[in-house]
N, C-alpha and C positions, 0 to 999 in steps of 0.2 A: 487474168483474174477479174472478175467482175464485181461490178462494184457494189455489191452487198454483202458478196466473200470477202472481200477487203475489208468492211465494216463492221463484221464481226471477228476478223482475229483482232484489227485495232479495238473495239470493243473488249475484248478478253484479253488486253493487252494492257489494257488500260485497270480492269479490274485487279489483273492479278497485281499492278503497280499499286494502286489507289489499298490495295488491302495489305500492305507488306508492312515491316514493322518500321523501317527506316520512312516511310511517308507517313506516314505519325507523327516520327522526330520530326520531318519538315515541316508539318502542320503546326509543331509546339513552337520550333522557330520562326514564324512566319509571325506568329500573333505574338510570342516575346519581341521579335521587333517591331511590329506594331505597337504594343503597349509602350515601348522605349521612349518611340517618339514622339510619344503625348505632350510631353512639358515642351519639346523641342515646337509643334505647333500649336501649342498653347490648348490643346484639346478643342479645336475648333469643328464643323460642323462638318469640313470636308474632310479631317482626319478620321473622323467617324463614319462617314458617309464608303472611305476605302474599303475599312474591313465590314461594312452592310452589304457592299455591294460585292463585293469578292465572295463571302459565304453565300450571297443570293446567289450568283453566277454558278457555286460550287455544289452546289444542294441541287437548282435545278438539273444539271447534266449528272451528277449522281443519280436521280431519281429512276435518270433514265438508261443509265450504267444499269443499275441493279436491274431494271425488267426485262432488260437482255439479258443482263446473265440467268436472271430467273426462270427464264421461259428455255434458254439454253439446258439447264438442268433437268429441270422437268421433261424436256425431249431426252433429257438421254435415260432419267429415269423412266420413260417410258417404255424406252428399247430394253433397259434391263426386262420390266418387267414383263416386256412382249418374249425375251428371250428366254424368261424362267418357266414361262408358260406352254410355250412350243417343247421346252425340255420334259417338263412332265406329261404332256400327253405322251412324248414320245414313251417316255418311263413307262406309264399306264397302258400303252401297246403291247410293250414288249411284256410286261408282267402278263395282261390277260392272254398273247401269245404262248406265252412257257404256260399259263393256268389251261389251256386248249391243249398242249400238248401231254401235260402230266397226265389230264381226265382221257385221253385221247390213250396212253398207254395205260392207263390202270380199268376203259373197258367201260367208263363210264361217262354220260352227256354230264354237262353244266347243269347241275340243282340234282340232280339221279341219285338218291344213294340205293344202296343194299337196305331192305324192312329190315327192322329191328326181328328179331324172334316174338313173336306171338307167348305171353305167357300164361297159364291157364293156374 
């Protein structure tokens, strides 16, 4: 497995962790305990300084979570829409196929009809 195949299942591995309901809950316990320990270190510069630099840590490799899965989506949304499109020309074949052959049995080209009668 090469190592940018490996970088995107961990990638998408991580997202589908990072978006679940239960990393939430850890998120809310994380910073409950954080706050706990406020009085415990008297609310000092580097108790604050943990939870700045933990969300700074946490925000930048999210930022870049997301543009991978982003760009991941949008690739597949592309195939869909490469695939719905290949389906209707095909569609639009086969109809103007059957519309060649219906004119084709009834004797007449494409745009041909019979003149109306002449009415005097």
């Amino acid at each position: 497995m090469t190592a940018s195949r490996w970088a995107e299942r961990f990638a998408a591995g991580v997202a589908n962790a990072a978006c679940s309901f239960s990393a939430f809950w850890v998120a809310v316990a994380i910073v409950a305990a954080w706050a706990a320990t406020g009085p415990y270190f008297d609310y000092s510069d580097t108790w604050q300084l943990v939870i700045n630099t933990g969300t700074t840590i946490v925000t930048f490799l999210m930022a870049f979570l997301l543009g991978v899965n982003q760009r991941r989506q949008e690739a597949a949304q592309q195939r869909q829409d490469l695939y719905m499109l290949h389906l209707l020309e095909a569609v639009r074949d086969t109809l103007l196929a059957r519309r060649g052959e219906i004119e084709g049995d009834a004797g007449l080209g494409v745009g041909d009809a019979e003149p109306a009668p002449a009415e005097e």
